[in-house]
GUFINU-398671 format. One record per atom (N, C-alpha, C, O): residue in three letters; z, y, x. Coordinates in steps of 0.001 Angstrom, whole numbers, plus 500000, padded with zeros to 6 digits. Each point is the difference from the previous one (the first is absolute). Last residue first. Layout:
% GUFINU-398671
ALAZYX;...
//
This chain:
% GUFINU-398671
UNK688666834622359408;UNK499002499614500665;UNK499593498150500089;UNK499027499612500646;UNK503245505352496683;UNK499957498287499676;UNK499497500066501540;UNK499920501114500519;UNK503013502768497124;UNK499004500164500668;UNK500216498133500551;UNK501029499400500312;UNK501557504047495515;UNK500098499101501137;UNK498518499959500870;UNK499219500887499656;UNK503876502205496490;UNK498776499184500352;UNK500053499739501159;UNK500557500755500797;UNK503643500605495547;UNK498944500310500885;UNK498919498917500494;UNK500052498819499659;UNK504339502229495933;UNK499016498946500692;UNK498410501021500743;UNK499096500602499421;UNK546743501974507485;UNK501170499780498770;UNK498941500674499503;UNK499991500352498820;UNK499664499025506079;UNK499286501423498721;UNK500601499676498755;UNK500227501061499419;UNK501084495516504218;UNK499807501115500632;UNK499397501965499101;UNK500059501203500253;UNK500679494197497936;UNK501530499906500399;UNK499481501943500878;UNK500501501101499771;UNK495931496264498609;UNK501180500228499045;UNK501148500873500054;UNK500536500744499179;UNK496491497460504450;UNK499594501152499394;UNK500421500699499056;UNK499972501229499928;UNK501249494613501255;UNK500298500812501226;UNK499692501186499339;UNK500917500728499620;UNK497411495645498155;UNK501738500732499739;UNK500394500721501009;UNK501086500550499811;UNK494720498040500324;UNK500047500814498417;UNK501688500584500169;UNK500604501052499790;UNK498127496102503751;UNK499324500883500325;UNK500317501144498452;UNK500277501198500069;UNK500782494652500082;UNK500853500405500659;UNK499909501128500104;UNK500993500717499878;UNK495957496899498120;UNK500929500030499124;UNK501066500932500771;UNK500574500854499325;UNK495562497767503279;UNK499616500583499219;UNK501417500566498828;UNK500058501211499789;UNK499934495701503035;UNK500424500851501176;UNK499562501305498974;UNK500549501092500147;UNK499136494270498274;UNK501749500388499927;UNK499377501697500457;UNK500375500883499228;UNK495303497427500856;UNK501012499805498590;UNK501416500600500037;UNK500377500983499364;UNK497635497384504394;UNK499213501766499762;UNK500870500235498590;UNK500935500776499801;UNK499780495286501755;UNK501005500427500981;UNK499574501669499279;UNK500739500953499752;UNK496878495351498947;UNK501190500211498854;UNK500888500933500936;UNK501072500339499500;UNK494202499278502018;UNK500564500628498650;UNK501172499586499673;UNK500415500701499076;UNK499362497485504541;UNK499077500892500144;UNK500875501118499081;UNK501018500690500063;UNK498463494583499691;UNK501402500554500803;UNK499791501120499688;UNK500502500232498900;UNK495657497417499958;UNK501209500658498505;UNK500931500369500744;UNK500666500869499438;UNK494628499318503510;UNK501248499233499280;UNK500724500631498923;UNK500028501168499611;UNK496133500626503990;UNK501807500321499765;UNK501162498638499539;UNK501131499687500371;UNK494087501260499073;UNK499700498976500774;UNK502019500637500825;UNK500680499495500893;UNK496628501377494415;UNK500699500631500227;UNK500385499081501610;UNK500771499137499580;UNK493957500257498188;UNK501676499963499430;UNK500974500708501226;UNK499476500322501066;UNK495377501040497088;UNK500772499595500915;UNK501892500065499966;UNK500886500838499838;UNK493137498463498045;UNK501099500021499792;UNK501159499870501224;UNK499997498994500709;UNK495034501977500644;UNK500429499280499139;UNK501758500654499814;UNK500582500820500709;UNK495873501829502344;UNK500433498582499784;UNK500920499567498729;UNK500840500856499719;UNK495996503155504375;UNK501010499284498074;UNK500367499042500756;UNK500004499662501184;UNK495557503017501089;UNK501567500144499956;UNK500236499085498725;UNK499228499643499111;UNK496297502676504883;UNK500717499193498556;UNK501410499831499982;UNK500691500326500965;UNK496434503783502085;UNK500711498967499730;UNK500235499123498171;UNK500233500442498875;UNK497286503323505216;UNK499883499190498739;UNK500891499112500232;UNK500072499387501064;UNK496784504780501675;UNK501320499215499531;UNK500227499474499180;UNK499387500494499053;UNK495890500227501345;UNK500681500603501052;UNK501477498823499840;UNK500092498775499927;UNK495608500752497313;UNK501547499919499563;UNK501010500564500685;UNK501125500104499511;UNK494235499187501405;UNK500085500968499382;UNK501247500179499262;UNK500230500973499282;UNK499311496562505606;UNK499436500035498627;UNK500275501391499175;UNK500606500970500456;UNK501974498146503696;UNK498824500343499820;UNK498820499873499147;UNK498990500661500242;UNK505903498783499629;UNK498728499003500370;UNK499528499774500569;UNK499864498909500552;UNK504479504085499532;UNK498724500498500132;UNK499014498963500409;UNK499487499925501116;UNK504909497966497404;UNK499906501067500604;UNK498087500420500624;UNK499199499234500537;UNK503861497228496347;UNK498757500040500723;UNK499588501297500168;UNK499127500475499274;UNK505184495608498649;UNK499496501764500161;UNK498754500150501009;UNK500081499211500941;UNK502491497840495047;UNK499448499486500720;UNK499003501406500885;UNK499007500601499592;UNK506158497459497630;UNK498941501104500524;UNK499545499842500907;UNK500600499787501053;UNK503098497605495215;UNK499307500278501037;UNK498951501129500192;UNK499637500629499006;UNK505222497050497581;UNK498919500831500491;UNK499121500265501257;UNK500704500586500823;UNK502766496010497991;UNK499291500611498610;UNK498808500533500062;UNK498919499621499550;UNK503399498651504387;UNK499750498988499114;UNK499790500141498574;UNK499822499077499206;UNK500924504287504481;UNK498735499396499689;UNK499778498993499144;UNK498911499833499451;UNK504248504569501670;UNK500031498601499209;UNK498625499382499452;UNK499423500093498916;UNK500422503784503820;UNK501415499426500354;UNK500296498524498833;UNK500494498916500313;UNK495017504072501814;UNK500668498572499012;UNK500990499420500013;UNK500139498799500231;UNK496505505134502125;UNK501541499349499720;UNK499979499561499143;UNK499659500759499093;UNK496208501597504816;UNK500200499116498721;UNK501755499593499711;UNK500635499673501003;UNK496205504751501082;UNK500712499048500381;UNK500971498950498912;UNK500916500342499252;UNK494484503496501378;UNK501446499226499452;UNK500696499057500542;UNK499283499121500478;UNK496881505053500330;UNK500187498853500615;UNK501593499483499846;UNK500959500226500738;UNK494820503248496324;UNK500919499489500785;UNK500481498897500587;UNK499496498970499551;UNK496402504589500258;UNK500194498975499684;UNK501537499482500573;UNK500340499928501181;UNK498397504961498269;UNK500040498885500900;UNK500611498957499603;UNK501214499919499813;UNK497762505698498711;UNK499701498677499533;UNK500351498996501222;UNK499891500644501044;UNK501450505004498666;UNK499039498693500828;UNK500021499081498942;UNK500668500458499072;UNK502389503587501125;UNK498944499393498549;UNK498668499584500591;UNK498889500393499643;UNK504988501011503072;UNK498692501212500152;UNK499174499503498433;UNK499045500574499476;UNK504604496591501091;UNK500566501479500121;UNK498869500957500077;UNK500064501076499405;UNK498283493807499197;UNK501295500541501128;UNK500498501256499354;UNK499969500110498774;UNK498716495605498353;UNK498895501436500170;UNK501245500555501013;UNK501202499973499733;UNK497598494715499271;UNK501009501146499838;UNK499062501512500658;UNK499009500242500689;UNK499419494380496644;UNK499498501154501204;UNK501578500921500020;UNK500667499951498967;UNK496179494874499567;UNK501748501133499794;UNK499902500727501004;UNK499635499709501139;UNK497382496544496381;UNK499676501550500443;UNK501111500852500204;UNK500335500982499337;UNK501169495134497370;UNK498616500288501212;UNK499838501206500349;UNK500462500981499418;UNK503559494916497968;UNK499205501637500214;UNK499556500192500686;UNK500487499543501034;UNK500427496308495466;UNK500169500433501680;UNK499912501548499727;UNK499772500638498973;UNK501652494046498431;UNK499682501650499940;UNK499727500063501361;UNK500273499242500932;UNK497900495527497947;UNK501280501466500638;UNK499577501619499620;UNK498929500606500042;UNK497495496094498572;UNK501364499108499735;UNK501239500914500360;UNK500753500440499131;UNK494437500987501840;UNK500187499484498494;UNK501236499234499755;UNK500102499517498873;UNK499650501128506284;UNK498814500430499219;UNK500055499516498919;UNK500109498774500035;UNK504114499378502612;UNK499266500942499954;UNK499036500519498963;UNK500414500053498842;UNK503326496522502244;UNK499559499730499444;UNK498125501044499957;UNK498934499594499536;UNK505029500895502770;UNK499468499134500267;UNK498716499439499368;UNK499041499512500598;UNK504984503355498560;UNK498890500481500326;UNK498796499304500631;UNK498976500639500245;UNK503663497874495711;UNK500229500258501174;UNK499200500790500633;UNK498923500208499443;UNK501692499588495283;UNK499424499093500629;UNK500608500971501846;UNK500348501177500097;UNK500147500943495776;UNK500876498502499571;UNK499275499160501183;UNK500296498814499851;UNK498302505862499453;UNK499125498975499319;UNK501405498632499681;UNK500085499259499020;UNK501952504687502956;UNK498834500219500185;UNK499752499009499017;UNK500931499821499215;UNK503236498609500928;UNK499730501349500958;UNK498306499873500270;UNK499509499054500617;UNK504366498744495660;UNK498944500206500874;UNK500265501191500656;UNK500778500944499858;UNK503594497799498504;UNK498961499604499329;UNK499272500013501210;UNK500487499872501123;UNK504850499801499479;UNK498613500940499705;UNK498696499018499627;UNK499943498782500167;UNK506300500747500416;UNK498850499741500049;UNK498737500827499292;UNK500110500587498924;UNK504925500140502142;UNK498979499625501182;UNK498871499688499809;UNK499194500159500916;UNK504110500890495584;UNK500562498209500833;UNK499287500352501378;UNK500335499274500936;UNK499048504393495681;UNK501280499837500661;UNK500364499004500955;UNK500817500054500919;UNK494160501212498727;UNK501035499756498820;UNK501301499900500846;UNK500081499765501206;UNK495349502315501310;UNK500755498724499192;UNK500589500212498964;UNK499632500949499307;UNK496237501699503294;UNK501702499715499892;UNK500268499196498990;UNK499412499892498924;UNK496209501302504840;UNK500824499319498429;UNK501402500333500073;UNK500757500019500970;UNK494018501148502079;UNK501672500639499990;UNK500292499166498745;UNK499074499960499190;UNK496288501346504263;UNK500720499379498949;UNK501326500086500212;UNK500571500424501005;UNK496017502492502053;UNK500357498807499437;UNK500298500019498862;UNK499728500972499295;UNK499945502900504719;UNK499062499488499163;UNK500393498678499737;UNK500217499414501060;UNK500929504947502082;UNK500467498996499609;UNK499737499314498707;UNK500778500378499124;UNK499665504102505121;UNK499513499473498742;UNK500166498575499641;UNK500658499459500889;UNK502500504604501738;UNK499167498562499654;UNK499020499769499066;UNK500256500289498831;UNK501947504391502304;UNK500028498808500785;UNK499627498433500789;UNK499867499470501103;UNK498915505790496077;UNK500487498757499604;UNK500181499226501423;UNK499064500004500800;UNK500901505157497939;UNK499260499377500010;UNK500601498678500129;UNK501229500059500021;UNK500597504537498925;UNK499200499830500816;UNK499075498964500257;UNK498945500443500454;UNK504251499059496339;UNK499499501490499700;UNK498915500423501206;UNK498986500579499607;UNK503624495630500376;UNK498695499665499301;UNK499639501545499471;UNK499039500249499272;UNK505209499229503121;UNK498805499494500448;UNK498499500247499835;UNK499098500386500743;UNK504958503078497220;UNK500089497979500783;UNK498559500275500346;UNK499211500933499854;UNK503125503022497779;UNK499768499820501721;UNK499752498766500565;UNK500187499683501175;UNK498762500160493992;UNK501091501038500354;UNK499266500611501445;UNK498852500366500253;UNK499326496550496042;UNK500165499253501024;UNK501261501517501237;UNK500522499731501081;UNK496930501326495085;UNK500650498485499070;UNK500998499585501189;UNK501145499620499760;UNK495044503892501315;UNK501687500223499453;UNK500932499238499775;UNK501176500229500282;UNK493985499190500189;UNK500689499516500942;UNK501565500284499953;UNK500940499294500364;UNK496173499655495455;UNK500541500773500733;UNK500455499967501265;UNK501032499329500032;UNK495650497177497210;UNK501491500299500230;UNK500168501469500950;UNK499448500041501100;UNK495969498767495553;UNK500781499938501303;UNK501753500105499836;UNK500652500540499106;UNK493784497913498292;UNK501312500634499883;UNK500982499960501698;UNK499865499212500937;UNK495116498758497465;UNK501179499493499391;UNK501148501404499667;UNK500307500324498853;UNK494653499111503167;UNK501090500753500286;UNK500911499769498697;UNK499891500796499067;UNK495942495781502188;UNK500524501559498843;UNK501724500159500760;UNK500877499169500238;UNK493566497908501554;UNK501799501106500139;UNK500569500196498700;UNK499206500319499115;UNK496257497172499568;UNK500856501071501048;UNK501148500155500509;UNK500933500184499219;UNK496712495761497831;UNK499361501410500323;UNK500875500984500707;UNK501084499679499513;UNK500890495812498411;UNK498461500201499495;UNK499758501555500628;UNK500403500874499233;UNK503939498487502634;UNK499371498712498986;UNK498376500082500057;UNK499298499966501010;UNK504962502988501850;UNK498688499592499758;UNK499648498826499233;UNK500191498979500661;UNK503833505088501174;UNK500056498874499421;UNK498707499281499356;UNK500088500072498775;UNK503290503471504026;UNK499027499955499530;UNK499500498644500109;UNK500140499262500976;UNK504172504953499546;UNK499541498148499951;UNK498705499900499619;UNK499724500907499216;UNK503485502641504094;UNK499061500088498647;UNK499713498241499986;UNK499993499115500856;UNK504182503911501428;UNK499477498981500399;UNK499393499210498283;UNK500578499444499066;UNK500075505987503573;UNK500410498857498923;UNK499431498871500715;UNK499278500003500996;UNK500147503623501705;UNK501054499979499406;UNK500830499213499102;UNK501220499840499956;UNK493982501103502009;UNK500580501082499197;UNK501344499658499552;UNK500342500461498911;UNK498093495105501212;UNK499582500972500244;UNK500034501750499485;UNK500003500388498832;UNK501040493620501994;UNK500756501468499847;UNK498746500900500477;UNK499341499825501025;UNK499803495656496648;UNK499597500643500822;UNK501302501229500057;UNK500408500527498964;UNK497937494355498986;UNK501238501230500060;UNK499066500678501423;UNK499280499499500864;UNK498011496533495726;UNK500304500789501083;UNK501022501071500328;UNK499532501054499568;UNK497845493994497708;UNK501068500984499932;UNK500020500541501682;UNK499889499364501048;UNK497000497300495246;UNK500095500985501327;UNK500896500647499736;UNK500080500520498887;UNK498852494577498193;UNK500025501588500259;UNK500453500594501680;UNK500559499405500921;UNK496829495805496061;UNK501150500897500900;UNK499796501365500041;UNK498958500651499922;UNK499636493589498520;UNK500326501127499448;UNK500840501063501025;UNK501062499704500547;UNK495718495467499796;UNK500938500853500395;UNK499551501633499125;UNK498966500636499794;UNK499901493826498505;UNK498959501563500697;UNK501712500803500019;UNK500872499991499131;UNK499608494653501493;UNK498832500898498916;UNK500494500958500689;UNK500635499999501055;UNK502361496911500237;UNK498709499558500427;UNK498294500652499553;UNK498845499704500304;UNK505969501134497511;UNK499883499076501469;UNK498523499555499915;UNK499367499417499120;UNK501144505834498787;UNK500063498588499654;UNK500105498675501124;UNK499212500053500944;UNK502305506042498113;UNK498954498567500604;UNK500158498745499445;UNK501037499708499404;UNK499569504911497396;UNK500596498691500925;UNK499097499521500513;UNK498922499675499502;UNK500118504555497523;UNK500004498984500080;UNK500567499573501026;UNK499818500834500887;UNK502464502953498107;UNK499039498883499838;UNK498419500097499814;UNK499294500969499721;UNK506208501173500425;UNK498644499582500871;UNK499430499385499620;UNK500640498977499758;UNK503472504505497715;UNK499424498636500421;UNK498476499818501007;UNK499130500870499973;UNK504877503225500164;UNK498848499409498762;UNK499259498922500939;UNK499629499932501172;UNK503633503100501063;UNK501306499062498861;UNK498609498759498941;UNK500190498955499377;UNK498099505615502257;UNK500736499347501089;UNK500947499632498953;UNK500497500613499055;UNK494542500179500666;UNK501055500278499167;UNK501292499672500826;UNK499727498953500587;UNK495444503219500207;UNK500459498872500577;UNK501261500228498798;UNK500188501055499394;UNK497457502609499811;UNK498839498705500160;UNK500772498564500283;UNK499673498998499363;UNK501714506079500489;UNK500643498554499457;UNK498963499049499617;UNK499996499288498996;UNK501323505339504290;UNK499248499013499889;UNK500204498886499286;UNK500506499043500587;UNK502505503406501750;UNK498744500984499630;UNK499158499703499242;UNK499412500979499541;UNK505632497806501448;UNK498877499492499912;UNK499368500667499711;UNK500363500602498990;UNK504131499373503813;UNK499510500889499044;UNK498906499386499837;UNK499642499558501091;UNK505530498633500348;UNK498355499976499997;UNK499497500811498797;UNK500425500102498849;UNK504604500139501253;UNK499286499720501403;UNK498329500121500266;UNK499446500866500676;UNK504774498437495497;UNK499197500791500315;UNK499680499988501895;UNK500768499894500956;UNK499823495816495981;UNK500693500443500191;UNK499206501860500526;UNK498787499981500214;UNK499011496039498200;UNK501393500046499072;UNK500716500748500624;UNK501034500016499331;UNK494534499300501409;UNK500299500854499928;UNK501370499964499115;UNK500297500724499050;UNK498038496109504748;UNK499363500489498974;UNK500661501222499747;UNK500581500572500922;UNK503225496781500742;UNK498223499426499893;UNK499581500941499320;UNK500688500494499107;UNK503321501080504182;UNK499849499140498966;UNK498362499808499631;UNK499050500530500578;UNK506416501235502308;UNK497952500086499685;UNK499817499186499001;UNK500855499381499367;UNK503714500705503641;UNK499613500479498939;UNK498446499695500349;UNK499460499464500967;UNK503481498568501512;UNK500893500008499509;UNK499622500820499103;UNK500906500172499185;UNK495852498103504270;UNK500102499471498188;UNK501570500259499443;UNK500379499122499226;UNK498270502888505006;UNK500108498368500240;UNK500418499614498896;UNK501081499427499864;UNK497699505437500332;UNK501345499327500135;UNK500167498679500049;UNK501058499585499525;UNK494822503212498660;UNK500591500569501024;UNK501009499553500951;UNK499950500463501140;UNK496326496397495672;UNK501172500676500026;UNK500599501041501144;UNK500151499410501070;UNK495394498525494982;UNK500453500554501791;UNK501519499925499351;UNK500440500025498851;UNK494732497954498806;UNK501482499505500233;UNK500780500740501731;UNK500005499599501164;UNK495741498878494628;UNK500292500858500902;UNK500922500059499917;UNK500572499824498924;UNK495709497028498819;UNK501138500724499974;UNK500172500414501631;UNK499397499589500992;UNK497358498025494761;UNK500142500424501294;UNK501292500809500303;UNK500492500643499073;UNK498956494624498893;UNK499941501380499452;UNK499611500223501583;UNK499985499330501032;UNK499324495411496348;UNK500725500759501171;UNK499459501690499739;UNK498978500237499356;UNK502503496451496579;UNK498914500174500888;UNK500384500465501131;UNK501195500262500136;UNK501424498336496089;UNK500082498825501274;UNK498791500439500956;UNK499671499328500978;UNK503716504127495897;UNK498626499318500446;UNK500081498952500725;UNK500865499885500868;UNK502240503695498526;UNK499878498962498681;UNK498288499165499338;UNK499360499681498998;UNK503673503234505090;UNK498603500796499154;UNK499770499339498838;UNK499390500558499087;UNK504675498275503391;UNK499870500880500678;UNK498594501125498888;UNK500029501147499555;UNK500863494206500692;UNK501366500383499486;UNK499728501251499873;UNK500199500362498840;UNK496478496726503067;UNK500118500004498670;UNK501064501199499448;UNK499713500725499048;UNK496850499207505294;UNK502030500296500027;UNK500260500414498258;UNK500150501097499461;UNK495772498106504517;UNK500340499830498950;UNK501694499735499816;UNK500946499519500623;UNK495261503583502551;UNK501427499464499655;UNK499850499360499127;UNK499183500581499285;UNK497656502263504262;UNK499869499495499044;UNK501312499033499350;UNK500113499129500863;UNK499684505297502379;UNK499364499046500574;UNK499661499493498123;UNK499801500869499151;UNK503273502869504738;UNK499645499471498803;UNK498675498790499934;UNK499463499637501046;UNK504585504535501633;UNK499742498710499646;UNK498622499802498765;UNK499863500797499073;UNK503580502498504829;UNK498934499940498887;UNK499244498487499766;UNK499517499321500906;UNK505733502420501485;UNK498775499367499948;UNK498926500407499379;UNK500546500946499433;UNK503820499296503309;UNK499354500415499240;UNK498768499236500139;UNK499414499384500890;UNK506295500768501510;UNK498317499728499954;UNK499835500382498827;UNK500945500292499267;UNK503538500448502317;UNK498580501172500063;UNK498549499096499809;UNK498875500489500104;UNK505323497132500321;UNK500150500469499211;UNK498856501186499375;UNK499659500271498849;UNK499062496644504708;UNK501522500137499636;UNK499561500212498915;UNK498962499557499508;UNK497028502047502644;UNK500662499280500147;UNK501239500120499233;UNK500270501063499439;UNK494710501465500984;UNK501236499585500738;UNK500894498511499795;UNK499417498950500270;UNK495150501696496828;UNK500962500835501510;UNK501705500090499900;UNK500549499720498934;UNK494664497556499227;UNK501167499597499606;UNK500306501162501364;UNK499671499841501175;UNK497126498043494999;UNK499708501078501027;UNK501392500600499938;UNK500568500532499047;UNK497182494951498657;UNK500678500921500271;UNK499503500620500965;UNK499027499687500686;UNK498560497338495643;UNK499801500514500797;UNK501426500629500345;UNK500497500391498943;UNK497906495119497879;UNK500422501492500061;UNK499542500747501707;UNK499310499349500785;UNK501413496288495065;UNK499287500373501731;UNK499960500973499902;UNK499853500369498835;UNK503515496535497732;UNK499395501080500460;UNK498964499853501230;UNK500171499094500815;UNK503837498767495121;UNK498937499308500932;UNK498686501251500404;UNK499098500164499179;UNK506382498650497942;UNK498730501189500234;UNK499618498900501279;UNK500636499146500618;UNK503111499127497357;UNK499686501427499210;UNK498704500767500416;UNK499585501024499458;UNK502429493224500550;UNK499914501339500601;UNK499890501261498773;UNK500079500009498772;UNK498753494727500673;UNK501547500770499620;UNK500358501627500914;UNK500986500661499674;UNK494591499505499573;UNK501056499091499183;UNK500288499188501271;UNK499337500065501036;UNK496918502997499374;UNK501426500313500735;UNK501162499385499449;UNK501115500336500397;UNK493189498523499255;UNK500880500138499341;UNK501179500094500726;UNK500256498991500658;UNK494714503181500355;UNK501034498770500145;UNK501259499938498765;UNK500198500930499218;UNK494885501052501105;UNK501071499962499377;UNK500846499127500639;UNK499903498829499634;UNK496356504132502905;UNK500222498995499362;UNK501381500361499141;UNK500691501015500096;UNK495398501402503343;UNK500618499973498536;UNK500411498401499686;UNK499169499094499937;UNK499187503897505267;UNK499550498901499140;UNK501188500022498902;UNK501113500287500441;UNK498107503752502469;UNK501305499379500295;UNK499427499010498805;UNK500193500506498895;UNK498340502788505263;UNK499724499660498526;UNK500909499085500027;UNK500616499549500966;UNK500683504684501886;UNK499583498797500278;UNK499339499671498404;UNK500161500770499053;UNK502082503752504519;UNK499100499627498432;UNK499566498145500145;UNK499509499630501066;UNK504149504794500753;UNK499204499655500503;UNK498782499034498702;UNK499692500439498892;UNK504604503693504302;UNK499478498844498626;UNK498874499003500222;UNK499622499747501144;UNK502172503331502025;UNK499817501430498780;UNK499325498665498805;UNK499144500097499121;UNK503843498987505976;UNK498893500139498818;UNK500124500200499071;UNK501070499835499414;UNK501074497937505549;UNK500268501610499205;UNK498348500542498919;UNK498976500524500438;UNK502779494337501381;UNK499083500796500302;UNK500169501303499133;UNK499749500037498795;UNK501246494263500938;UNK501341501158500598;UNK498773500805500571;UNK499252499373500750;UNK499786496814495963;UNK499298500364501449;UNK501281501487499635;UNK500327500635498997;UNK498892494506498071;UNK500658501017500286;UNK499390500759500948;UNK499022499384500423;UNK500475496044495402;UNK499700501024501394;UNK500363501010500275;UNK500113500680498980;UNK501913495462497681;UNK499737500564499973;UNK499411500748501546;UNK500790500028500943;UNK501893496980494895;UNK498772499766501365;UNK499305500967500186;UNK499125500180499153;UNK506125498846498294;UNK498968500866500155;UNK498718499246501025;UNK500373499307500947;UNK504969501040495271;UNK498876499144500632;UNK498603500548500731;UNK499315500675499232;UNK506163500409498117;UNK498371500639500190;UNK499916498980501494;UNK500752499774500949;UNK503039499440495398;UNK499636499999501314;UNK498142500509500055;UNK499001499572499421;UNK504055502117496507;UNK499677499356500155;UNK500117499395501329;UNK501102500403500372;UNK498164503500496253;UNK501521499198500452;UNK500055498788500573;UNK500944499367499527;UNK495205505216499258;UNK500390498809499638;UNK501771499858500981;UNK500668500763500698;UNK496945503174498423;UNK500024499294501139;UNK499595498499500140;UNK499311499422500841;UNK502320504477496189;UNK499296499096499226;UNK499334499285501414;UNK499033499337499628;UNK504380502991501201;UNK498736500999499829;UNK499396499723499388;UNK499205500876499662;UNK505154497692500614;UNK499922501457499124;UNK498517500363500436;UNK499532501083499650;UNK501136494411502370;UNK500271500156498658;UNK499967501745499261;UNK499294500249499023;UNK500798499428505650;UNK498722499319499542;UNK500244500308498268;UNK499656500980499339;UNK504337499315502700;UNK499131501056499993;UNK498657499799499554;UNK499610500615499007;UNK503306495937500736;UNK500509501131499536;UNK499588501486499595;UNK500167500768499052;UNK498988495666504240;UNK499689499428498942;UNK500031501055498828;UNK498988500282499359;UNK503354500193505395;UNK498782500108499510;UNK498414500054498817;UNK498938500621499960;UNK505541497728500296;UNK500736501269499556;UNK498546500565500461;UNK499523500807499202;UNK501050494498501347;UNK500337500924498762;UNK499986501644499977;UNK500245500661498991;UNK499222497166504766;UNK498576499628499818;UNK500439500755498330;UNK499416500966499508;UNK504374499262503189;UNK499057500507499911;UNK498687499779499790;UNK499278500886500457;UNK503433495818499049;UNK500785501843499459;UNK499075500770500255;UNK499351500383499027;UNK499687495801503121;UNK499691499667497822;UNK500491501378500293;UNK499184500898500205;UNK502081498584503527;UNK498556500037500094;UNK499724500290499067;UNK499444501084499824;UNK505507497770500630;UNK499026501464500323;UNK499017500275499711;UNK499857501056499383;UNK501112494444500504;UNK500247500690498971;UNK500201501884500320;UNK499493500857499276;UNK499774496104503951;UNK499101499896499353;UNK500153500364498702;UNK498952500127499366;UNK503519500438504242;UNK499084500788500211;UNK499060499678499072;UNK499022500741499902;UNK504999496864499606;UNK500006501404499880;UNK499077500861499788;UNK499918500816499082;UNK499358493702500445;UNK500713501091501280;UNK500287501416498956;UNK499558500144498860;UNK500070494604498920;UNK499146501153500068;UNK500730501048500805;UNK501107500352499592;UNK498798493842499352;UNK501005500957500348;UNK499008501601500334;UNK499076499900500806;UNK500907495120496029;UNK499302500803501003;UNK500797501265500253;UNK500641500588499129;
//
């Protein structure tokens, strides 16, 4: 088999991407995603988000989360967070809660409080600390509420199980310089996410089941709202992607009208590397090349059932 130029370029740089991820604890991997979006200037926003364990084997992590995402390139930013399981990472097969910005399109930031950035007021919620109880297929749903809000400047988290709000803690808008997200967010954007293993391949996403599958069988998230610039509320209106559906899907239902307003299900099962071994052995060489170039060039919280 014969492999182009442009395609060993590509690996080079997918390596050297890799690279970075890697110094964040990122994972290393191909990241996988299903996920809703709506392009709209906003101060954050809040969805529930149903509990499960998937398993991210042969992968590294299996997530639903929330972003809140301003500029672009090199300048995008983010505030992030949601529910994760990510054995390697917390040394749990449970799923955590966690939090996750970067100023710089992930060439720095980081989860939680491993890095200095987030201030917590509040240690009721544990961030990095286990969830539970778990939904069950076909038994009683487990879930938590999560909400970012910038306000006054920061962008505050707040986070609901058994009984109230609790004001979690905030990111500095500082964190974020003269960028974007110092003023306010861009996108909002709600789903699932895996990363793989070196070969390409990932575990579950949400429950392990499709979105298809729906009510007691699929993760989902409900009630999704973004909060504008004046700190309005309005049900949001997503727009569905499933770039690799034959793993992962999303099933999206924009303002019901039920008591679920916005809502979507999501996952799917184990997903192989649909690349091929060409693939990887080309990423492989482009990877080795890549070292020598470089060589040569520097010489436990509570849950809420229903």
């Amino acid at each position: 088999m014969r492999y182009s130029k442009s395609g060993m370029y590509w690996c080079f740089f997918i390596f050297l991407s890799f690279l970075s991820f890697t110094s964040l604890g990122y994972g290393d991997g191909t990241h996988r995603w299903a996920w809703g979006e709506q392009q709209v200037d906003n101060n954050g926003g809040d969805s529930v988000l149903n509990l499960w364990r998937p398993d991210p084997s042969p992968g590294v992590f299996s997530l639903s989360q929330h972003w809140y995402v301003g500029g672009s390139g090199s300048s995008t930013q983010t505030v992030e967070g949601g529910w994760q399981v990510y054995p390697g990472f917390y040394g749990t097969n449970d799923p955590v809660l966690f939090i996750f910005f970067t100023p710089d399109n992930y060439a720095s930031g980081c989860y939680n409080l491993t890095c200095s950035g987030f201030v917590q007021v509040d240690n009721t919620w544990v961030l990095g600390g286990t969830l539970a109880p778990v939904s069950t297929d076909g038994g009683t749903q487990y879930f938590i509420r999560i909400q970012w809000q910038l306000y006054k400047g920061n962008w505050w988290l707040f986070v609901q199980g058994n009984g109230n709000y609790i004001a979690v803690g905030y990111y500095p808008g500082t964190l974020f310089g003269s960028g974007q997200m110092a003023t306010n967010a861009q996108y909002v954007k709600y789903g699932g996410e895996t990363d793989s293993d070196s070969a390409g391949n990932a575990g579950n996403m949400g429950s392990g089941a499709f979105a298809s599958a729906g009510w007691t069988h699929a993760a989902y998230q409900r009630t999704i709202y973004y909060i504008d610039t004046a700190l309005t509320s309005h049900w949001a209106s997503l727009s569905a992607n499933q770039p690799t559906s034959s793993c992962y899907t999303i099933d999206m239902h924009n303002n019901s009208g039920g008591s679920w307003a916005t809502y979507f299900f999501f996952g799917g099962s184990k997903c192989p590397n649909s690349a091929g071994g060409g693939i990887i052995a080309v990423c492989s060489f482009a990877a080795l090349l890549a070292m020598w170039t470089l060589a040569r060039l520097w010489r436990r919280n509570r849950t809420v059932s229903v």
